[in-house]
MIDOSE-1310 file (N, C-alpha, C; in nm, 2 decimals, decimal comma, always signed):
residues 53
xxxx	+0,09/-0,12/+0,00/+0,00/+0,00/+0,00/+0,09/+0,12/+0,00; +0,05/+0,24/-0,12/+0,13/+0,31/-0,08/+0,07/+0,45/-0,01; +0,21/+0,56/-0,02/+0,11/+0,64/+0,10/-0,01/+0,71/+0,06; +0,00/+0,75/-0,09/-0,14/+0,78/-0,16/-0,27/+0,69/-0,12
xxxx	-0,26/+0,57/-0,10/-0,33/+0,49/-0,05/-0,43/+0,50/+0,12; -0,32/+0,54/+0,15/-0,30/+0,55/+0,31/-0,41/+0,68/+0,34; -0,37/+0,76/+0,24/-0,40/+0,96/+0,30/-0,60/+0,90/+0,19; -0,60/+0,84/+0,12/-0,73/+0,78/+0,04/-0,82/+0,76/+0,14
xxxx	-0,76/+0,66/+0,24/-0,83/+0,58/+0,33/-0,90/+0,61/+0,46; -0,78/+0,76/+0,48/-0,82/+0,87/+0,59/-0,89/+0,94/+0,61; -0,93/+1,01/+0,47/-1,01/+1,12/+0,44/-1,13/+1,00/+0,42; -1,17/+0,88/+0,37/-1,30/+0,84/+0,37/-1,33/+0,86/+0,51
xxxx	-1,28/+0,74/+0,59/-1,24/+0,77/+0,71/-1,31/+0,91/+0,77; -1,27/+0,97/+0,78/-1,27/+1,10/+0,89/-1,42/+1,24/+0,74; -1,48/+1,12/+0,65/-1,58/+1,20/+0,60/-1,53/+1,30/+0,48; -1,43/+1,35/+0,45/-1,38/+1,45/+0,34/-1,38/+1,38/+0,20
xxxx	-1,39/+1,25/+0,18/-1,45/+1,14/+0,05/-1,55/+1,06/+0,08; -1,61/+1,09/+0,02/-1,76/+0,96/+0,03/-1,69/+0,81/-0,01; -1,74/+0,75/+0,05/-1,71/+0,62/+0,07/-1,82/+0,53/-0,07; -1,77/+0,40/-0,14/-1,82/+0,33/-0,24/-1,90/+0,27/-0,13
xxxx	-2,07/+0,24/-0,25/-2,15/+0,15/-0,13/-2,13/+0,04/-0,09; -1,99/-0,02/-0,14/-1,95/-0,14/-0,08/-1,90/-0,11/+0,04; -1,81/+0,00/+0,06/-1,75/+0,05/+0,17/-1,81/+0,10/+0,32; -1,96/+0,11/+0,28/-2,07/+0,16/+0,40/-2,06/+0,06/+0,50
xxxx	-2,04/-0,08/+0,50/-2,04/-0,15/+0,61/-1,91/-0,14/+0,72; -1,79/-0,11/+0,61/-1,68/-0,10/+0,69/-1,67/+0,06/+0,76; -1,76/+0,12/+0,73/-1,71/+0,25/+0,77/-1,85/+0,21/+0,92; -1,98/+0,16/+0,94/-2,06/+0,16/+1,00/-1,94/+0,08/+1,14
xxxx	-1,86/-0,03/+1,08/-1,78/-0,11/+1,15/-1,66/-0,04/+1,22; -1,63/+0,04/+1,17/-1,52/+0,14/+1,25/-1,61/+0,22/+1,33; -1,71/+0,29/+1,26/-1,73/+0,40/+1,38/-1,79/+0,28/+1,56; -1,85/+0,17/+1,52/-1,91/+0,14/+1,64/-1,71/+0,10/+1,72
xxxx	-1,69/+0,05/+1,65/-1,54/+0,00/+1,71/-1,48/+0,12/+1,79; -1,45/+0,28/+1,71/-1,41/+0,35/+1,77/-1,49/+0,39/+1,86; -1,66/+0,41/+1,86/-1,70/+0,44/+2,00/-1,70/+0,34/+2,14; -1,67/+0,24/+2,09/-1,64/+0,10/+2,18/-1,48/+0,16/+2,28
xxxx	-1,39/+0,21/+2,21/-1,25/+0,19/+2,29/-1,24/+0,37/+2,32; -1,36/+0,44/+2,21/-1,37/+0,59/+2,32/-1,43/+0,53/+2,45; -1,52/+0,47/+2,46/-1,56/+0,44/+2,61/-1,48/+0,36/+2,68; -1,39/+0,30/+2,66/-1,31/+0,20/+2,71/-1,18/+0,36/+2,81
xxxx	-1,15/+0,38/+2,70/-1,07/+0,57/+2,72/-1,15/+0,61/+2,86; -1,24/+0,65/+2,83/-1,29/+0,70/+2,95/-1,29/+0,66/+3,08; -1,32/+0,54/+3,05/-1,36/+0,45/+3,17/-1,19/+0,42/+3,25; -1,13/+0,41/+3,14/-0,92/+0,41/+3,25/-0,93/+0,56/+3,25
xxxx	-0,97/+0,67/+3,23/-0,94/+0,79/+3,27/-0,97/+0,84/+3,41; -1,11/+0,78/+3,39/-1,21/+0,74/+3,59/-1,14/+0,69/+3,63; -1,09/+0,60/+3,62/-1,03/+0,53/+3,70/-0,88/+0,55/+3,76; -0,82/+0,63/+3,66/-0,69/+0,68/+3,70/-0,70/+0,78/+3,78
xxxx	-0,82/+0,84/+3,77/-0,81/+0,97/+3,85/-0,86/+0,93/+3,99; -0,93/+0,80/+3,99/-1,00/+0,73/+4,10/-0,90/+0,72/+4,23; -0,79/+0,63/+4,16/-0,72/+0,56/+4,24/-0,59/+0,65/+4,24; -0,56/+0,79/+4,21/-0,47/+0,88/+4,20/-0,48/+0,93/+4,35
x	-0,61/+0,96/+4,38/-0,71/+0,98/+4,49/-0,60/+1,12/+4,59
């Protein structure tokens, strides 16, 4: 893959290229993933501050 590839995949990614409608499932598949490990983030942030005490 080269980096043209790379900077292609980001901008779908992050909305600045519309994505092929083959590509709708993978993008539905990231966003649940990244709001899965944003909450995950949070949850060791409570907790660090928890036990910082």
């Amino acid at each position: 893959m080269q980096n043209h590839d790379l900077k292609k995949l980001r901008d779908k990614l992050n909305g600045s290229i519309p994505h092929d409608e083959d590509e709708m499932e993978l993008q539905e598949q990231w966003n649940q993933m990244h709001a899965e490990l944003e909450a995950l983030k949070a949850e060791d942030e409570r907790n660090y501050v928890e036990c910082r005490g």
